[in-house]
mmCIF file of the N, C-alpha and C atoms, coordinates in Angstrom:
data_MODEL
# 
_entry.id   MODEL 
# 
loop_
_atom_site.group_PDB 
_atom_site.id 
_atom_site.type_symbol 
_atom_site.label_atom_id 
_atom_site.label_alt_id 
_atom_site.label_comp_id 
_atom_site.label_asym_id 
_atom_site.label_entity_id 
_atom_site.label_seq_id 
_atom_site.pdbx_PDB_ins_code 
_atom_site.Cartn_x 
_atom_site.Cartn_y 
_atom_site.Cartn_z 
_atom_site.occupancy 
_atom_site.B_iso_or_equiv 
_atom_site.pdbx_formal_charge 
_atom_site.auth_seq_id 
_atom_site.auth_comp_id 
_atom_site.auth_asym_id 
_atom_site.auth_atom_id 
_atom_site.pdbx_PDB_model_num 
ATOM 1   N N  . UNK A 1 1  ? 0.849   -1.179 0.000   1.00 0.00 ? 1  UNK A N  1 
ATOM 2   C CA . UNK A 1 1  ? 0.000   0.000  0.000   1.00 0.00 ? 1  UNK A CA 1 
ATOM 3   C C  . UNK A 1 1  ? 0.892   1.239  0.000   1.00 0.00 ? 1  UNK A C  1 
ATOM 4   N N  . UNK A 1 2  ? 0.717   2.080  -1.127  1.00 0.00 ? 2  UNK A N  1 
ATOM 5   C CA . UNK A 1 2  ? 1.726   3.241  -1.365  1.00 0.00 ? 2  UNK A CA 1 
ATOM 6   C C  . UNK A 1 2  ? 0.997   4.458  -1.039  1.00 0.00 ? 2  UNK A C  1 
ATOM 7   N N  . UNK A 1 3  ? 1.637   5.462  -0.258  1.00 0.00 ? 3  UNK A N  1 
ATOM 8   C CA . UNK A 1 3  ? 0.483   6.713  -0.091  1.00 0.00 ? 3  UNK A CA 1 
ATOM 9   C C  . UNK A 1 3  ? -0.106  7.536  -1.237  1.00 0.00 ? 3  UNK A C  1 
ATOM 10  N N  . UNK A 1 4  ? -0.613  7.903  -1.604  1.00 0.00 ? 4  UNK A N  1 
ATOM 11  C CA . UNK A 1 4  ? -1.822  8.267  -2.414  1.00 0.00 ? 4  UNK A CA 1 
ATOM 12  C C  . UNK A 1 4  ? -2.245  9.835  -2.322  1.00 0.00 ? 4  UNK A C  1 
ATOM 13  N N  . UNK A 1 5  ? -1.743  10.345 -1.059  1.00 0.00 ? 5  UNK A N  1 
ATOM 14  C CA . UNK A 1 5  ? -1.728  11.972 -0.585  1.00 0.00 ? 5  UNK A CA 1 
ATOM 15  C C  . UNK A 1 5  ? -1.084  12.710 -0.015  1.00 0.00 ? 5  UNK A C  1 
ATOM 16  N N  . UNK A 1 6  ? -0.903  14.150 -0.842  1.00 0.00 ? 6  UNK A N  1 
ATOM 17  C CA . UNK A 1 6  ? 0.285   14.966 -0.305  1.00 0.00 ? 6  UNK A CA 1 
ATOM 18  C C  . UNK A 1 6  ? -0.169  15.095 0.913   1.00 0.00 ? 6  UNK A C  1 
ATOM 19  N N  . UNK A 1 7  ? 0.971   15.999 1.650   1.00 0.00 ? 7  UNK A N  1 
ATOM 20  C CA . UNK A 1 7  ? 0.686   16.721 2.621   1.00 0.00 ? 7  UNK A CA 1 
ATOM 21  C C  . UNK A 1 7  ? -0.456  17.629 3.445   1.00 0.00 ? 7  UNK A C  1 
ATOM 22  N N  . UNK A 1 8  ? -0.610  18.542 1.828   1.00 0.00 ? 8  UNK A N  1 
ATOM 23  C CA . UNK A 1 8  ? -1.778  19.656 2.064   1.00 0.00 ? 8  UNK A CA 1 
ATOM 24  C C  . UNK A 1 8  ? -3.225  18.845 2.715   1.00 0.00 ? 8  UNK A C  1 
ATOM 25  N N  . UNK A 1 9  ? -3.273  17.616 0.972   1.00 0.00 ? 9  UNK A N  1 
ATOM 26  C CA . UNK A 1 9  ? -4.367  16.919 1.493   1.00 0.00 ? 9  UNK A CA 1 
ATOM 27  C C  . UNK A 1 9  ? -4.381  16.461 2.234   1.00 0.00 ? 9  UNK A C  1 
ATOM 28  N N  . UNK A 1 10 ? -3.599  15.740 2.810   1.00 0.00 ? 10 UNK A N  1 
ATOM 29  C CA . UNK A 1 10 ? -3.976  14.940 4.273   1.00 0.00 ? 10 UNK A CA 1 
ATOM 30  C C  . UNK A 1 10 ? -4.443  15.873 5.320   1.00 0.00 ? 10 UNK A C  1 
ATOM 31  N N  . UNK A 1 11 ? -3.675  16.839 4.969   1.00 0.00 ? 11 UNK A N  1 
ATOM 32  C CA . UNK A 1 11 ? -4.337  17.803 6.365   1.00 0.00 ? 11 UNK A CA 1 
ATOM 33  C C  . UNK A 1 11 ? -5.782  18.407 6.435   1.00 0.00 ? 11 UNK A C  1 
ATOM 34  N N  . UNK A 1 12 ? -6.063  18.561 5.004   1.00 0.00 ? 12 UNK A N  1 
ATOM 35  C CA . UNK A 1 12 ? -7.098  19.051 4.922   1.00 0.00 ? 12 UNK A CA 1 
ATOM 36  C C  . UNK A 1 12 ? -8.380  17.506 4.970   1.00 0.00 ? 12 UNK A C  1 
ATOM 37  N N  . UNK A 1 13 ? -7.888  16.591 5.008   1.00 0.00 ? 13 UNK A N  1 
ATOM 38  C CA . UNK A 1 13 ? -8.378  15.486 5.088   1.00 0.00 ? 13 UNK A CA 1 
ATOM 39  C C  . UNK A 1 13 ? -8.759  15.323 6.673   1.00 0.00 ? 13 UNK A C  1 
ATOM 40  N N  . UNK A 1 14 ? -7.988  15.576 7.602   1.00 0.00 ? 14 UNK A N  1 
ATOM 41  C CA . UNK A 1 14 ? -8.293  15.365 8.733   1.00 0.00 ? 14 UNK A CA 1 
ATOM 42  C C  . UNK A 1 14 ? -8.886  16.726 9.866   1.00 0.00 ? 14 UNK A C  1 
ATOM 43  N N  . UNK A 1 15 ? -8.320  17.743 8.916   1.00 0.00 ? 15 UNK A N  1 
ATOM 44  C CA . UNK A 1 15 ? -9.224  18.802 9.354   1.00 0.00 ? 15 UNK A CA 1 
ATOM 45  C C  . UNK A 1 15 ? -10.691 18.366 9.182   1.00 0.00 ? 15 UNK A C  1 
ATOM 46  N N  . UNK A 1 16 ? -11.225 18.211 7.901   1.00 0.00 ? 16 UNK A N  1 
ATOM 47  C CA . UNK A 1 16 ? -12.818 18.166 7.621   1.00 0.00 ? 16 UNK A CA 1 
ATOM 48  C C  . UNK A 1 16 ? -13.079 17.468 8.202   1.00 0.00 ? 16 UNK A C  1 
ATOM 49  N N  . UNK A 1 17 ? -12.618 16.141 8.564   1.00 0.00 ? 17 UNK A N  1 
ATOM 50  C CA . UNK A 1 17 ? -13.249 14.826 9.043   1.00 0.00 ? 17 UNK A CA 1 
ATOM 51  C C  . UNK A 1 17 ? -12.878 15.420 10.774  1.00 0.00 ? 17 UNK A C  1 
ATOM 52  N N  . UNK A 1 18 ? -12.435 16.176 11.026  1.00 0.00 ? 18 UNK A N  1 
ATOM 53  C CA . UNK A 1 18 ? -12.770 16.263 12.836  1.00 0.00 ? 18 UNK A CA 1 
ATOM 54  C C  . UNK A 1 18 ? -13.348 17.238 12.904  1.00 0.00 ? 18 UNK A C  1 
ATOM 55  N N  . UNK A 1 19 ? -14.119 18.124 12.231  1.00 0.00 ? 19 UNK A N  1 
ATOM 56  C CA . UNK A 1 19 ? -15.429 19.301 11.795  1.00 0.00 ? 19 UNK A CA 1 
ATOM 57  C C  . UNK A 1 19 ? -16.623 18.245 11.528  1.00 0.00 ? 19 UNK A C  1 
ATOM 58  N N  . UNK A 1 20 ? -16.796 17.351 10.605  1.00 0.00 ? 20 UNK A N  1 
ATOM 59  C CA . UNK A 1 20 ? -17.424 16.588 10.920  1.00 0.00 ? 20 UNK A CA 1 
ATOM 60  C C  . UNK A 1 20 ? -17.556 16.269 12.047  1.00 0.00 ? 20 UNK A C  1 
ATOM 61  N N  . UNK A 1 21 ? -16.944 15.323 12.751  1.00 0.00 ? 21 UNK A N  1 
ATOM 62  C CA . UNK A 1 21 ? -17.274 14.573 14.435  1.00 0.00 ? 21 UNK A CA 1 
ATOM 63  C C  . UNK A 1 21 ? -17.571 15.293 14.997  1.00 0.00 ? 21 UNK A C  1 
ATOM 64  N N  . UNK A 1 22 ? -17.151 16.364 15.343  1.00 0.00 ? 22 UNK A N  1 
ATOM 65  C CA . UNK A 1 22 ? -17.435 17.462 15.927  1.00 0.00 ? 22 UNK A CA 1 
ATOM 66  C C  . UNK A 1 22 ? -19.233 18.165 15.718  1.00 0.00 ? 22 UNK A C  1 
ATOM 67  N N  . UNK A 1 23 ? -19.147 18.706 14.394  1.00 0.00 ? 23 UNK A N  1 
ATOM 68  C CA . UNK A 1 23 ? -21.057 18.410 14.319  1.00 0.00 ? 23 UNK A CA 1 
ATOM 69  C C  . UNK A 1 23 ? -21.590 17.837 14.520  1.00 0.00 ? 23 UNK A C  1 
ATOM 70  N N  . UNK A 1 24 ? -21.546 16.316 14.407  1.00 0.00 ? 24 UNK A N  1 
ATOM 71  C CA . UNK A 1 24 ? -21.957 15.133 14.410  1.00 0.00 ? 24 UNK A CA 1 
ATOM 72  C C  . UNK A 1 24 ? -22.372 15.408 15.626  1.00 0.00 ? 24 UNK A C  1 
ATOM 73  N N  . UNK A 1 25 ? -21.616 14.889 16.657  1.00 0.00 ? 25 UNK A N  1 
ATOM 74  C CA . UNK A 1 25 ? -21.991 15.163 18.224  1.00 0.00 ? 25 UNK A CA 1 
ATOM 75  C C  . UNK A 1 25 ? -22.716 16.494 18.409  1.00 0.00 ? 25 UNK A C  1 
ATOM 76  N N  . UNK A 1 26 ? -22.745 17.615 17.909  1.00 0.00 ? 26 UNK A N  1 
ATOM 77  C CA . UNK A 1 26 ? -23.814 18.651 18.395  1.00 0.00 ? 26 UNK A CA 1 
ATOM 78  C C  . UNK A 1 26 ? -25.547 18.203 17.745  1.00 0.00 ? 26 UNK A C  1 
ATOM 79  N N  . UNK A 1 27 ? -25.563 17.335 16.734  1.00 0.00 ? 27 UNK A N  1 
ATOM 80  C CA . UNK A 1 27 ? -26.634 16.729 16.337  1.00 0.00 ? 27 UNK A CA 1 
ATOM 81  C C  . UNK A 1 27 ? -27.294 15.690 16.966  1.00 0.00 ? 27 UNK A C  1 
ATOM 82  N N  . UNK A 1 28 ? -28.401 15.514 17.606  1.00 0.00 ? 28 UNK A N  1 
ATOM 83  C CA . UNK A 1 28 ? -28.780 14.242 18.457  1.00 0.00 ? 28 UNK A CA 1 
ATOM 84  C C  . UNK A 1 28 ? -29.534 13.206 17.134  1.00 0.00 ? 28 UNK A C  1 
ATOM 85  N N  . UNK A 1 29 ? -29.734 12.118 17.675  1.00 0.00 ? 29 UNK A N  1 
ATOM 86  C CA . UNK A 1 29 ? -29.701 11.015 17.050  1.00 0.00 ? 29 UNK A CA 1 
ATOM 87  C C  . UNK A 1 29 ? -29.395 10.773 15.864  1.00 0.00 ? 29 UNK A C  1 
ATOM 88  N N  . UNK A 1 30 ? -30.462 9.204  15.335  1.00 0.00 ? 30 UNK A N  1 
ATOM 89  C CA . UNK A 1 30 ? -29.119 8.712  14.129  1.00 0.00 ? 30 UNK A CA 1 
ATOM 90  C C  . UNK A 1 30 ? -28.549 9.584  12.762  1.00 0.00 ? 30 UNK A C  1 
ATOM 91  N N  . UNK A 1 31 ? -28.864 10.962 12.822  1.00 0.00 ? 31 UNK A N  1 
ATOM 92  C CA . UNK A 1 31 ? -28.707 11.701 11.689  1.00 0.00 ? 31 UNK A CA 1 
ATOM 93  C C  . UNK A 1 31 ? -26.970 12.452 12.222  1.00 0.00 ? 31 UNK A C  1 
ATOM 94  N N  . UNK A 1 32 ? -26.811 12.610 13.676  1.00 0.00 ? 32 UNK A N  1 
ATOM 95  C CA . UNK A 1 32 ? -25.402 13.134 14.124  1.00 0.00 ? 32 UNK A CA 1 
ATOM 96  C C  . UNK A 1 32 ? -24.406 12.145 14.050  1.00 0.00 ? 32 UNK A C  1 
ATOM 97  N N  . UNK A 1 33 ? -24.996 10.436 14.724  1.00 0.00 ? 33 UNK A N  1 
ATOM 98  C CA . UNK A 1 33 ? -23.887 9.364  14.655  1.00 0.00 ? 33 UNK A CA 1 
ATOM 99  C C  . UNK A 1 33 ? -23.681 9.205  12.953  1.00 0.00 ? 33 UNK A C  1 
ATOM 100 N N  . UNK A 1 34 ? -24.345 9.336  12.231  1.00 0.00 ? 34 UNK A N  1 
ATOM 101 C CA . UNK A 1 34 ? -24.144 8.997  11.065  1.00 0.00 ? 34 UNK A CA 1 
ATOM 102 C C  . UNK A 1 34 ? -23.167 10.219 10.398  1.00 0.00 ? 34 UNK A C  1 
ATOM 103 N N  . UNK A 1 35 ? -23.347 11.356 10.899  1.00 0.00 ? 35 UNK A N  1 
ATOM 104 C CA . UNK A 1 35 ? -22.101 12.280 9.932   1.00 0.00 ? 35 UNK A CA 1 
ATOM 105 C C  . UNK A 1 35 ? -21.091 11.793 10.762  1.00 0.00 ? 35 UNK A C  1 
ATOM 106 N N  . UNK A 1 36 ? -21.189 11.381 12.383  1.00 0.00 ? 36 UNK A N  1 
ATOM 107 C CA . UNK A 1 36 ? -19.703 11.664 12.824  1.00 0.00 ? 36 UNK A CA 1 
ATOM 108 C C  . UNK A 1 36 ? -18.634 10.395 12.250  1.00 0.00 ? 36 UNK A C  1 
ATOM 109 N N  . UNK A 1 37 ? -19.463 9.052  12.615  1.00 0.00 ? 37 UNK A N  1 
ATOM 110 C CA . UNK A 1 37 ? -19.017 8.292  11.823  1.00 0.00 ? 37 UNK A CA 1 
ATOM 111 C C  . UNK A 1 37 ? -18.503 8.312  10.200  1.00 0.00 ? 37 UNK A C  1 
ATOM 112 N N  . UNK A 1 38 ? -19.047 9.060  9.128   1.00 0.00 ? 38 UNK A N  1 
ATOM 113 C CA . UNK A 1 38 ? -19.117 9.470  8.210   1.00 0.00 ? 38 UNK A CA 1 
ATOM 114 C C  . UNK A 1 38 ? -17.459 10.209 8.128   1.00 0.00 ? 38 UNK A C  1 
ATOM 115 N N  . UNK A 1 39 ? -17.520 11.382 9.126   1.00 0.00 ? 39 UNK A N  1 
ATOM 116 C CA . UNK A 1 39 ? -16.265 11.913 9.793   1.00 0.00 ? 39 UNK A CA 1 
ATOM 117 C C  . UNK A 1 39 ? -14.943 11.394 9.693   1.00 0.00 ? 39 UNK A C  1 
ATOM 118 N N  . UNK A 1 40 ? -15.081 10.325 10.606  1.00 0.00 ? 40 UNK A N  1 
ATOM 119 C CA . UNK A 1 40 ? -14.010 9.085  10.689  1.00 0.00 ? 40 UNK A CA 1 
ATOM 120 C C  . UNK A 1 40 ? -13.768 8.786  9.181   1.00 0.00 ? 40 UNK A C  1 
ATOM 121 N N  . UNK A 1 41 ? -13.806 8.443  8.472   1.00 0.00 ? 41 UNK A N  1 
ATOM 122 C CA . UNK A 1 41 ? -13.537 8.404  7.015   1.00 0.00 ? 41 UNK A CA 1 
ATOM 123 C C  . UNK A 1 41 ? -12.137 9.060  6.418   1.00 0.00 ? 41 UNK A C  1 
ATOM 124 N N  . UNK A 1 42 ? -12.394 10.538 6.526   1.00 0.00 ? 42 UNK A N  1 
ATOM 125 C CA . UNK A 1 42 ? -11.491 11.224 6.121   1.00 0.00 ? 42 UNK A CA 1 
ATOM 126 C C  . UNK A 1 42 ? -9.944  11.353 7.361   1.00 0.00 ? 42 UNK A C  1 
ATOM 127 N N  . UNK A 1 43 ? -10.595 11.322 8.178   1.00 0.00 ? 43 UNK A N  1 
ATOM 128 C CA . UNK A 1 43 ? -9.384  11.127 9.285   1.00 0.00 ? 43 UNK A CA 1 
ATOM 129 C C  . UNK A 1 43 ? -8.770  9.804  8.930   1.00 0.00 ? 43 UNK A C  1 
ATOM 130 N N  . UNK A 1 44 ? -9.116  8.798  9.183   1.00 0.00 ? 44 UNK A N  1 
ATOM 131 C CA . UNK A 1 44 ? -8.309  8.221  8.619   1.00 0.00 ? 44 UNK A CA 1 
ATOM 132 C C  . UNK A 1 44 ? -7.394  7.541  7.412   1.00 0.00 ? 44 UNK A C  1 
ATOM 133 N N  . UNK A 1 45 ? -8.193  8.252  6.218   1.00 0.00 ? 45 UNK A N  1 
ATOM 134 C CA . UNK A 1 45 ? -7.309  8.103  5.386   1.00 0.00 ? 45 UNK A CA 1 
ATOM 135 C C  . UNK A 1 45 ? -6.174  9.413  5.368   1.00 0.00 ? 45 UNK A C  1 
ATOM 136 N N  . UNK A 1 46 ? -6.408  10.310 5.704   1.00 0.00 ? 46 UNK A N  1 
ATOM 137 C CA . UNK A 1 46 ? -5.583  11.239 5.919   1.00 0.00 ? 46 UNK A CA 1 
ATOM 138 C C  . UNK A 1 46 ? -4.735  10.863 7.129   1.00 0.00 ? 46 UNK A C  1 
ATOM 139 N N  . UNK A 1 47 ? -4.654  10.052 7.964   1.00 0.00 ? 47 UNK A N  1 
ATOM 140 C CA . UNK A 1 47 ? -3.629  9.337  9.115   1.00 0.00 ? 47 UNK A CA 1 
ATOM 141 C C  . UNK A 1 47 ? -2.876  8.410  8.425   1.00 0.00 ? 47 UNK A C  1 
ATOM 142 N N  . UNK A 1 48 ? -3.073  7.417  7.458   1.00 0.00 ? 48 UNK A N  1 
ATOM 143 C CA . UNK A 1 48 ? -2.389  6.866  7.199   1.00 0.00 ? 48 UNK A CA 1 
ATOM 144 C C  . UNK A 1 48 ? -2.303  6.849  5.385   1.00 0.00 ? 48 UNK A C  1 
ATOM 145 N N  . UNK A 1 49 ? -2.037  8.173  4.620   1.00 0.00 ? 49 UNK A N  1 
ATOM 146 C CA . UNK A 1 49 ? -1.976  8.951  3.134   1.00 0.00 ? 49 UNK A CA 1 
ATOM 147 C C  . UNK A 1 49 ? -2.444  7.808  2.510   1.00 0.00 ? 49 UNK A C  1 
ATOM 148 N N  . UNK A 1 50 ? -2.942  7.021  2.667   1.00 0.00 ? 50 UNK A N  1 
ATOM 149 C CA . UNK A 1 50 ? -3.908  6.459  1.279   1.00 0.00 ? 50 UNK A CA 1 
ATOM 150 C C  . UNK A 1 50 ? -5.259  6.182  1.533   1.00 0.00 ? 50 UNK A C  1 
ATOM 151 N N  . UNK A 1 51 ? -5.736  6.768  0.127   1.00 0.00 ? 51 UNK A N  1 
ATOM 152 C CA . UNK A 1 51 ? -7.283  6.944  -0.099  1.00 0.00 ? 51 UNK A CA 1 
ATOM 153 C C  . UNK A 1 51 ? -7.671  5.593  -1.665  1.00 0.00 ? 51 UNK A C  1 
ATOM 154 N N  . UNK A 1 52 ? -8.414  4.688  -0.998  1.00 0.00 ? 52 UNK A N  1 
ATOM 155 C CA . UNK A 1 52 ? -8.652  4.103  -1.671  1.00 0.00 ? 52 UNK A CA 1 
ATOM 156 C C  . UNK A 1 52 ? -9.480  3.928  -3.188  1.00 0.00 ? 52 UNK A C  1 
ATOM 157 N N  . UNK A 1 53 ? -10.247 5.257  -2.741  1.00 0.00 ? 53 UNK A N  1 
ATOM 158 C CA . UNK A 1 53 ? -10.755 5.743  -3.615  1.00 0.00 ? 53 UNK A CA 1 
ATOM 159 C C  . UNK A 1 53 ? -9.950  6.394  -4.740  1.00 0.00 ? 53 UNK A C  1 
ATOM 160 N N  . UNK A 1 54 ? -9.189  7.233  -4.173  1.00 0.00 ? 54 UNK A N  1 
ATOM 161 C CA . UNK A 1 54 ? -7.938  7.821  -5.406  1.00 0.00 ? 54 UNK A CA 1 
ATOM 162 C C  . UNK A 1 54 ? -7.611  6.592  -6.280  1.00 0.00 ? 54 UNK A C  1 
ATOM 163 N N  . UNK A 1 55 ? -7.108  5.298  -5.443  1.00 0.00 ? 55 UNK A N  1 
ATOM 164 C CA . UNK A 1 55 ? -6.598  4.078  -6.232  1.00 0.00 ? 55 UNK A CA 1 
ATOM 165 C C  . UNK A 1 55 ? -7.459  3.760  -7.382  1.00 0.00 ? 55 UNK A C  1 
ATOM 166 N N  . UNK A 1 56 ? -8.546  3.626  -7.329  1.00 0.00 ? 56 UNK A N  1 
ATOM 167 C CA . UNK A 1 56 ? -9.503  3.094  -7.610  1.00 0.00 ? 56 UNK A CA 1 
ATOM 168 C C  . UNK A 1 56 ? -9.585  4.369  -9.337  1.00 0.00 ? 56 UNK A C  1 
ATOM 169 N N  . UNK A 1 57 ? -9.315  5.642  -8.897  1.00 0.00 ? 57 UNK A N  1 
ATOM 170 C CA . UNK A 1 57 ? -9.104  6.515  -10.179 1.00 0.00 ? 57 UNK A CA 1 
ATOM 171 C C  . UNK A 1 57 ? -8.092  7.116  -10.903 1.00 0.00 ? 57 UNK A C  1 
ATOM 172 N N  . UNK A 1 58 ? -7.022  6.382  -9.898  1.00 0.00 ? 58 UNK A N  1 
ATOM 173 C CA . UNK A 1 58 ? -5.918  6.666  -10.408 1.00 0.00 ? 58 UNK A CA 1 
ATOM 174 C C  . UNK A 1 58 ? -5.463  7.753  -10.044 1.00 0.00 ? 58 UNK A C  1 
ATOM 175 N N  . UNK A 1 59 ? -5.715  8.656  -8.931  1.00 0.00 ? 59 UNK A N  1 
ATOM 176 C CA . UNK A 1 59 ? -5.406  9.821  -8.424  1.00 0.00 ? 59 UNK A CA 1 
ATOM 177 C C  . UNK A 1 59 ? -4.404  9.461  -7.360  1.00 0.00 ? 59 UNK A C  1 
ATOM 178 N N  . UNK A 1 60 ? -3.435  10.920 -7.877  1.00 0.00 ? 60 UNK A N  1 
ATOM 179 C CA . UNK A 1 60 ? -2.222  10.615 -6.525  1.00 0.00 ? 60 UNK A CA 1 
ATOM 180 C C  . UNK A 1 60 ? -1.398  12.480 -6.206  1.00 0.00 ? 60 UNK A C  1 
ATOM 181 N N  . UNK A 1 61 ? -1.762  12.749 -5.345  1.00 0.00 ? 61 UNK A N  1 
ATOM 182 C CA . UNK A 1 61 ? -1.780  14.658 -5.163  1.00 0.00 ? 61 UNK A CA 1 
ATOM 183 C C  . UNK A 1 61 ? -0.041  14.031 -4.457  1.00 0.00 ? 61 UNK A C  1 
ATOM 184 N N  . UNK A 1 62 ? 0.602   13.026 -3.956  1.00 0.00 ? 62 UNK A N  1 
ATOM 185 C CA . UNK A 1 62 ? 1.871   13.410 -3.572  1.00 0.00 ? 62 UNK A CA 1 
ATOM 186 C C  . UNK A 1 62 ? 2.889   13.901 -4.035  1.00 0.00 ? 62 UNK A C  1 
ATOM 187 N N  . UNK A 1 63 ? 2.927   13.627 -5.405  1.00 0.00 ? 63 UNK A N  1 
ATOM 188 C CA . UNK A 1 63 ? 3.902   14.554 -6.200  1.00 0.00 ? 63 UNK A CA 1 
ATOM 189 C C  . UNK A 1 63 ? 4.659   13.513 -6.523  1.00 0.00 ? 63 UNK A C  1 
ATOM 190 N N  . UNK A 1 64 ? 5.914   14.093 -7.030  1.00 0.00 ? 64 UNK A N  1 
ATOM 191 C CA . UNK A 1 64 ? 7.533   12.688 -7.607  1.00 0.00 ? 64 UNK A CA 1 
ATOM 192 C C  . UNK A 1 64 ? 7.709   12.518 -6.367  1.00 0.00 ? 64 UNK A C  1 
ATOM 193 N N  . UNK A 1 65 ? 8.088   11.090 -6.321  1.00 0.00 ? 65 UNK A N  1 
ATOM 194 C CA . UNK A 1 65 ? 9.216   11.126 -5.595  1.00 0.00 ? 65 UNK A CA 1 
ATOM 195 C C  . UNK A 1 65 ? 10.426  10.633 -6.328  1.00 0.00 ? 65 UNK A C  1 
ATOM 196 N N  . UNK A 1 66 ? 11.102  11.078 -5.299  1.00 0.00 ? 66 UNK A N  1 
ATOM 197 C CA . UNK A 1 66 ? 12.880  11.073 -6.463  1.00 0.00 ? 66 UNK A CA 1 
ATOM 198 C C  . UNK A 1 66 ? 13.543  9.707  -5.834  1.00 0.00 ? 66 UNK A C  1 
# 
């Protein structure tokens, strides 16, 4: 498994996804667990730079590596 995302994105990957959780929990029932969970998504592909989905289109924001 090769990472799949620069820097920027990852960050911005785990920014959104803990704005998510974060709403999520100000929302009561299954409409809040469902974004926060939803949430979790982007955090962790942004924790560990690959997005499976990119694979899947052939997308890769990390740049060369040399």
């Amino acid at each position: 498994m090769n990472t799949n995302e620069g820097n920027l994105d990852r960050i911005a990957r785990v920014v959104a996804g803990l704005a998510l959780i974060v709403f999520g929990f100000m929302i009561q029932g299954g409409l809040g667990i469902g974004i926060s969970v939803f949430g979790l998504i982007p955090v962790v592909t942004g924790a560990i730079g690959w997005c499976p989905l990119y694979t899947l289109l052939g997308i890769n924001t990390c740049g060369v590596k040399k």
